[in-house]
Structures are given as C-alpha cells and as structure tokens.
C-alpha positions as CSV (number, residue, x, y, z in Angstrom):
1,X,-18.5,0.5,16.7
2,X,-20.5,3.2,18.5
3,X,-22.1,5.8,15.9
4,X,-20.2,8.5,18.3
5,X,-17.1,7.3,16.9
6,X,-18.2,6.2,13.3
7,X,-19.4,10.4,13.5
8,X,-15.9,11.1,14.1
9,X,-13.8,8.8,12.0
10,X,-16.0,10.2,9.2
11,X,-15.8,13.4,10.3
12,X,-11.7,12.8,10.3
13,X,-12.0,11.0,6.7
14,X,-13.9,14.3,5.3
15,X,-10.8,16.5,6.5
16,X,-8.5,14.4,4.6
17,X,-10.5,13.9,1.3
18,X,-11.5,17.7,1.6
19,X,-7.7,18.7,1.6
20,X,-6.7,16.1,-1.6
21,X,-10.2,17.8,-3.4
22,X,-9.5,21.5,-2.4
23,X,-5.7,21.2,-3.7
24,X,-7.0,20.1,-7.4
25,X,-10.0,22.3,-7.2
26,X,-7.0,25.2,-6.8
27,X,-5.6,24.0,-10.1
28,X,-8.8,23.7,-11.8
29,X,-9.7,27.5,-10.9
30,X,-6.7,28.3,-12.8
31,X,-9.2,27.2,-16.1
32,X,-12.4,27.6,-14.2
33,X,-14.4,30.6,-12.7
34,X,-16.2,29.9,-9.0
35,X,-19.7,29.3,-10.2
36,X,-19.3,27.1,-13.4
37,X,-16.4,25.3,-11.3
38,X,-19.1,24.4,-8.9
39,X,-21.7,24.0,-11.2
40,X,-19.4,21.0,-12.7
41,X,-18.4,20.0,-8.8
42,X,-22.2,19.4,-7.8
43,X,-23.1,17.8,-11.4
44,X,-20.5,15.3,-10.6
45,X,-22.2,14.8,-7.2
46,X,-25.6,14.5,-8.1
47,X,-24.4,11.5,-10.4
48,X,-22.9,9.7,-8.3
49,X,-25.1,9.7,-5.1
50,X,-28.1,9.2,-8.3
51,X,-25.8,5.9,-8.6
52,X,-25.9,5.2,-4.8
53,X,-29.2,5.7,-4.3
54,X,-30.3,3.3,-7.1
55,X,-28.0,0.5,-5.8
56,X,-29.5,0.9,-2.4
57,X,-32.9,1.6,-3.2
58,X,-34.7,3.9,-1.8
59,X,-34.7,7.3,-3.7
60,X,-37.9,8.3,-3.6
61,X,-39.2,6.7,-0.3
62,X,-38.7,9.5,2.3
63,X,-40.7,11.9,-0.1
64,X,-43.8,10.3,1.0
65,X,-42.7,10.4,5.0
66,X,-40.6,13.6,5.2
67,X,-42.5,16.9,6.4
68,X,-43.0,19.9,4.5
69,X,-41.0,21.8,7.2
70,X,-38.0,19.3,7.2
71,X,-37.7,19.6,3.1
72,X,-37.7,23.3,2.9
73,X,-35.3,23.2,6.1
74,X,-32.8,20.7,3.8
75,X,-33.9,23.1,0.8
76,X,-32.3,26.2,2.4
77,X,-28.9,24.2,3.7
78,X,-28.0,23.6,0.4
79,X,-29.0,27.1,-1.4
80,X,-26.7,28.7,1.6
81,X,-23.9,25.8,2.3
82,X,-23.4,24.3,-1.2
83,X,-24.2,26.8,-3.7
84,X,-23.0,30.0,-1.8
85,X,-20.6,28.8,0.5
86,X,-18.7,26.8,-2.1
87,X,-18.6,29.4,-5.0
88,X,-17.5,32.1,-2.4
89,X,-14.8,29.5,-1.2
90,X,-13.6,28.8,-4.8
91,X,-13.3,32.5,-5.2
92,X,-11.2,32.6,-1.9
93,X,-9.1,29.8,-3.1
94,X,-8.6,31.7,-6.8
95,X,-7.2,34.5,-4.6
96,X,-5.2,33.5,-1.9
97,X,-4.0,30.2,-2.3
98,X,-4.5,26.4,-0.6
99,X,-2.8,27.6,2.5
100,X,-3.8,31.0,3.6
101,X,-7.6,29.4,2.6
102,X,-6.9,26.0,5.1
103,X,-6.0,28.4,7.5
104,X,-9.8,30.6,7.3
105,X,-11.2,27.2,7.4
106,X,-11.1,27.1,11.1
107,X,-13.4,29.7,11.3
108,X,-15.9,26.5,10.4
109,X,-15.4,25.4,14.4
110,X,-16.4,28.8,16.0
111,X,-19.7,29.5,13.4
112,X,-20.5,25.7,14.0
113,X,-20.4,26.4,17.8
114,X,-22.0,29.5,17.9
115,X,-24.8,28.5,15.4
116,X,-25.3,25.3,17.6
117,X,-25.9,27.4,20.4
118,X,-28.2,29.6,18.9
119,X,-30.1,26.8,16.7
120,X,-30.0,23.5,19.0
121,X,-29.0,24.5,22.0
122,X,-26.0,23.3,22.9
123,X,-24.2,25.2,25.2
124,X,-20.1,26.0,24.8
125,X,-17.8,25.8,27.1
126,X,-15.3,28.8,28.2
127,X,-12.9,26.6,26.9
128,X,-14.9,26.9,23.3
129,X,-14.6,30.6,23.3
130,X,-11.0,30.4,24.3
131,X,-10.6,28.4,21.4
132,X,-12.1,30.9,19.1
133,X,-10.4,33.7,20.0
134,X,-7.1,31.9,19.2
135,X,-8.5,31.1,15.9
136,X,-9.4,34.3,15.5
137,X,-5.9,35.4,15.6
138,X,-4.6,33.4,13.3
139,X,-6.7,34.9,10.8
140,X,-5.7,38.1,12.0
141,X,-1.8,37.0,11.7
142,X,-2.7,36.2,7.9
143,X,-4.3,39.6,7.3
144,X,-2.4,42.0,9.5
145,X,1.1,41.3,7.6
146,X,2.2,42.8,4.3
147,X,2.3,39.4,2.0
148,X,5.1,40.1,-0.5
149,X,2.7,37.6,-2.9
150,X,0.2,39.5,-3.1
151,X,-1.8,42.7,-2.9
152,X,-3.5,43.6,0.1
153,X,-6.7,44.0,-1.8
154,X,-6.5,40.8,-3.2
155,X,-5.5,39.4,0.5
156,X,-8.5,41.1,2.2
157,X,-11.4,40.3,-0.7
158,X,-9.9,36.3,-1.0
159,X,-10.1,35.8,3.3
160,X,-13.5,37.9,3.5
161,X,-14.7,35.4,0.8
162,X,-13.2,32.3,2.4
163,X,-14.8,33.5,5.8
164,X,-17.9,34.1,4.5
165,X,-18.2,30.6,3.1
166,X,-17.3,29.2,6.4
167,X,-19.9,31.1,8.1
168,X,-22.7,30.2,5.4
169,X,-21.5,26.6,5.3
170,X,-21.4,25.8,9.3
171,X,-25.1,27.8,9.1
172,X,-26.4,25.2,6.6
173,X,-25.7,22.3,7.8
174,X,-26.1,23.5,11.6
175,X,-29.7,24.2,10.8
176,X,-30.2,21.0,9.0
177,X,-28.8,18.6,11.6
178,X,-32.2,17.9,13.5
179,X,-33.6,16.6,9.5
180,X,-30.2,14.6,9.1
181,X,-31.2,12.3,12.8
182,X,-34.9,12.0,11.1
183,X,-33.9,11.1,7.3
184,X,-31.6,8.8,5.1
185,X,-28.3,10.3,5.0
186,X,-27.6,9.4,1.4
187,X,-31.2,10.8,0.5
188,X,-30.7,14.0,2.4
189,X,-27.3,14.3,1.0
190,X,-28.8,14.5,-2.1
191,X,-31.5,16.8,-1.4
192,X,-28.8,19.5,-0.3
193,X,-26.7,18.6,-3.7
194,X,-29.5,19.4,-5.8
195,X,-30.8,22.4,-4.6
196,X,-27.4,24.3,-4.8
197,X,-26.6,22.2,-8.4
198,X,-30.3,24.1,-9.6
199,X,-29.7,27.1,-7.8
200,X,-26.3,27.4,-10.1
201,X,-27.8,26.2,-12.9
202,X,-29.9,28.7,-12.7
203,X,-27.3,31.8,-12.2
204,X,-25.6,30.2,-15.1
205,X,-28.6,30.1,-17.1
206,X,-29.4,34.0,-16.7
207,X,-25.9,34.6,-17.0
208,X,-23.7,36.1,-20.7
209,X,-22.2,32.2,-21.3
210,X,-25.5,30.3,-20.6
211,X,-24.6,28.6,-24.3
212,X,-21.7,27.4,-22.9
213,X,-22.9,24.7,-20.9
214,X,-22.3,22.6,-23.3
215,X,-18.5,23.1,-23.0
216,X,-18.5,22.2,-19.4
217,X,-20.1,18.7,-19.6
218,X,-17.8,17.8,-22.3
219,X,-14.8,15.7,-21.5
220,X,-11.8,18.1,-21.9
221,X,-8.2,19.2,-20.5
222,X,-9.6,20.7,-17.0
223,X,-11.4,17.5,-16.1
224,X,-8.1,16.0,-15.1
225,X,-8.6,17.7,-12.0
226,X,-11.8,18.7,-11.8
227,X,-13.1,15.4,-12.0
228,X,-11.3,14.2,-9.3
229,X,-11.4,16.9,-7.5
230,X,-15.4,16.7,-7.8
231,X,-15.3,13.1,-6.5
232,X,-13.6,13.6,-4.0
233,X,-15.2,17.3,-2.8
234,X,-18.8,16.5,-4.0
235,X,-19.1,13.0,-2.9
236,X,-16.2,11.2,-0.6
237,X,-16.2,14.1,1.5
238,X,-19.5,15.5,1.3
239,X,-21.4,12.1,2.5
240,X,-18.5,11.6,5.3
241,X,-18.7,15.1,6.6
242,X,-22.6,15.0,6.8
243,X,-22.4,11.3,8.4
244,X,-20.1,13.0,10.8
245,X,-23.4,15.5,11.8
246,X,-25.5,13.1,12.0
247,X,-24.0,10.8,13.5
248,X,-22.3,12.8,16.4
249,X,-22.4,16.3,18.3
250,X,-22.0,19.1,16.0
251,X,-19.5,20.5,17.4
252,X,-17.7,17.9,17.5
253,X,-17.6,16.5,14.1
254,X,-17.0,20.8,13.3
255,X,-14.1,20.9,15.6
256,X,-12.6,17.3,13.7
257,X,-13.3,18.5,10.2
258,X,-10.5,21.4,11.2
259,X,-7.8,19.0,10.8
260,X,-8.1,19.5,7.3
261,X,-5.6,22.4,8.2
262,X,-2.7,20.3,8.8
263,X,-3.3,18.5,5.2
264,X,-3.9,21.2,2.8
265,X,-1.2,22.6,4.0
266,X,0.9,19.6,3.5
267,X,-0.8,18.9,0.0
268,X,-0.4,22.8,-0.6
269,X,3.5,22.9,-0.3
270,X,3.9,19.1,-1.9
271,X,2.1,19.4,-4.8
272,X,1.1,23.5,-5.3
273,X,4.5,24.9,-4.6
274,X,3.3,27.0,-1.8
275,X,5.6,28.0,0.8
276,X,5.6,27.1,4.1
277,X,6.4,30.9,5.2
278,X,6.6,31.9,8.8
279,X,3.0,33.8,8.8
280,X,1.5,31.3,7.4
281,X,3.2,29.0,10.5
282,X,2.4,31.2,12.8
283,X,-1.5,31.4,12.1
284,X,-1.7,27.7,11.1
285,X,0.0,27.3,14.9
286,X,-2.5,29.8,16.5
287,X,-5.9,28.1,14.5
288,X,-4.9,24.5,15.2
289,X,-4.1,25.3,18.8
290,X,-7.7,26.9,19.1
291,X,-9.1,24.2,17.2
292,X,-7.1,21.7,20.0
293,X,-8.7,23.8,22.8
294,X,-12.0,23.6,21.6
295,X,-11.9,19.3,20.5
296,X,-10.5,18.6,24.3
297,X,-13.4,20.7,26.3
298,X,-15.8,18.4,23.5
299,X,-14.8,15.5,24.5
C-alpha cells in the first residue's frame, strides 16, 4: 500500500470514528459543560497514546532530536486546534445540534485550503474555490432560515462557534504538518494532546469549580458516553486524522475528513432524534457537493 492511500483511508476512517464520537459527545454535553467535557476528552487521550507509546517504545526519543522551533510549532497546534477548537465545537454542538454542527464542519476543507496556501504553499485550483463557495452556502442555507427549534440567537452564537473551531482546528494542524513529515506520529500526537489537556487544566484550575476535578475523574453516570466518546474522538480518530496529514496532501486528507457529513448526520437522526428537515437537506446537499468539487480537482 502507497502512504498516499494509507493518508486517505485514514483520513476516511477519522470521518467515520469522528461522527460515532461527536454523536455521544452531544449526549454527554447534556451533563457536561465544553471545557471540563474536553478536559475529560483529552485525559482519556493522553492515557491511552501514554499506553501506545510505552508498548512501542520510544516516548522520550525525539526529545533529544526534535528542534526547538518544531516543538513550539507542535506546542501552538494543540493550544489552538485541541484546546480551543474543541471546547468552541462542544459549545456549538450544546447549541445547535449533531446535524446543523456536521454541516459547519465543511468549513474544515476551505480553512485547510486556504491555510495550505498561505503556510506551505500549495496552490488551489479554481475548482477549490468553486468548491468553497458552495460550502459556503450551505452554511448560509442553515443560518438564513427561521428554525422553528430554536432561537435565532442561539442559531447564530452555536454556527459562529462551530465555525470558529473549524477555522482554529484546520490552522493547527495546517501549521504543524511540515513537524508531522519530520517526527513520530504517535509522539507528535501526543505532544498536541498534552498541550491543549494543560492548557484546560489550567482554565479549570483558575476557574469557580477547580475542587471539582475530582468529580470528573471519578467513574460515574456520564462516562457511559463520554468515555466512549473520548476513545473514539481523542484517540481512534485523532491518530487516523493526523496519519491522514502526514501521510498525504493536506488538502486532500481535509477534503476526505468532510465525509463525516454524511455520518453524523446519519448517526444524528438514528440515534439523537434529529430530523432530517429540508434545510438541513438542502445545506448538507450544497456542503457535500462543494466538498465533491473540491476532492475531484485534488486528485
């Protein structure tokens, strides 16, 4: 197997597993606010690639090879694509719901695209912008309608959130792609993990319920989804989405990850309840179209 197409089968696999973990991370923020919901998320993580890393051996090697430059690059990824992007996304999800959410999430292909541009130089198509102007529009689609669901304040503060995760999480691991080609993928996996798990840590830590840390780490009711949720979100997904940047073009392995629309939404109505309503259709429609336009002038 070529490592173009082992990129893209994992970058495949991390849409699927991201779907499964962002329907039970929806029922868990029913119990949960963003940040300790994270907080708990990257725990989980950090675990078990601690675990993968001692049954491969290796953990501490790259310390003594990596540059300063390259840790500090892998150091601000995960500050801005784990421990904001995700706590703004959970916030999203809290408002708005699996679908309307899987829908923002192709906004992922056009910050990938443009931040590949700007950052390593790859150069889009027309076809790419084409692309993201039809995504574009489906968020519009979402926004522009009355939802008889929910408020329009709650509608515009849960897709501005959602977006703004995108953005910060295509930045993150955009700029960190050049270290991923030079570095062990578990190892720099784990590098990103912990610096958003600390960063958290240390919002919890300043924040009114710092004493209730204690809480979170203790087996309870919520960790029947949150666990799985966090194995699946923090680990399954996270390793095969970053093998997918390493391992093929970014934009590319962006464009793939999108497919992750067509199973939330799936998972949303099976297992959440949520409808399937005919502006939800129609912007899912218009953001996997772009998201088709985009993979075909890719490949």
């Amino acid at each position: 197997m070529s490592t173009d197409l082992l990129g893209q089968l994992s970058a495949l696999g991390a849409a699927l597993t991201w779907a499964m973990a962002v329907v039970l991370f929806k029922r868990s923020g029913e119990h949960l606010p963003p940040v300790p919901l994270n907080l708990f998320k990257n725990l989980v993580g950090l675990v078990l690639l601690g675990a993968t890393m001692a049954v491969t051996g290796g953990a501490l090697e790259p310390f003594a090879t990596v540059s300063r430059a390259d840790l500090w690059i892998l150091t601000v990824s995960g500050f801005l694509g784990i421990a904001l992007a995700d706590t703004l996304l959970f916030y999203g999800l809290n408002l708005v719901g699996v679908g309307r959410v899987a829908v923002v999430e192709c906004t992922y292909s056009p910050f990938a695209i443009l931040f590949s541009a700007m950052l390593l130089g790859e150069r889009p198509a027309a076809a790419h912008y084409i692309g993201g102007t039809l995504i574009l529009l489906g968020i519009l689609v979402l926004a522009s309608r009355r939802a008889t669901d929910i408020t329009e304040l709650r509608l515009g503060q849960g897709l501005a959130a959602a977006v703004g995760a995108m953005g910060l999480m295509a930045f993150g691991i955009v700029l960190a792609k050049p270290v991923l080609e030079r570095v062990p993928l578990v190892w720099a996996t784990s590098v990103r993990l912990l610096v958003g798990t600390a960063a958290l840590a240390a919002l919890w830590a300043l924040g009114p319920r710092r004493r209730e840390l204690g809480l979170l780490l203790r087996p309870s009711a919520f960790w029947r989804t949150s666990l799985p949720a966090s194995v699946l979100g923090s680990y399954v997904a996270l390793l095969l989405w970053t093998a997918g940047f390493k391992y093929t073009l970014a934009s590319v392995a962006a464009l793939l990850n999108q497919t992750s629309l067509i199973f939330a939404m799936i998972f949303a109505a099976l297992f959440l309840g949520e409808p399937f309503t005919r502006q939800k259709l129609l912007a899912a429609f218009l953001a996997a179209l772009g998201v088709l336009v985009v993979t075909l002038a890719s490949t």
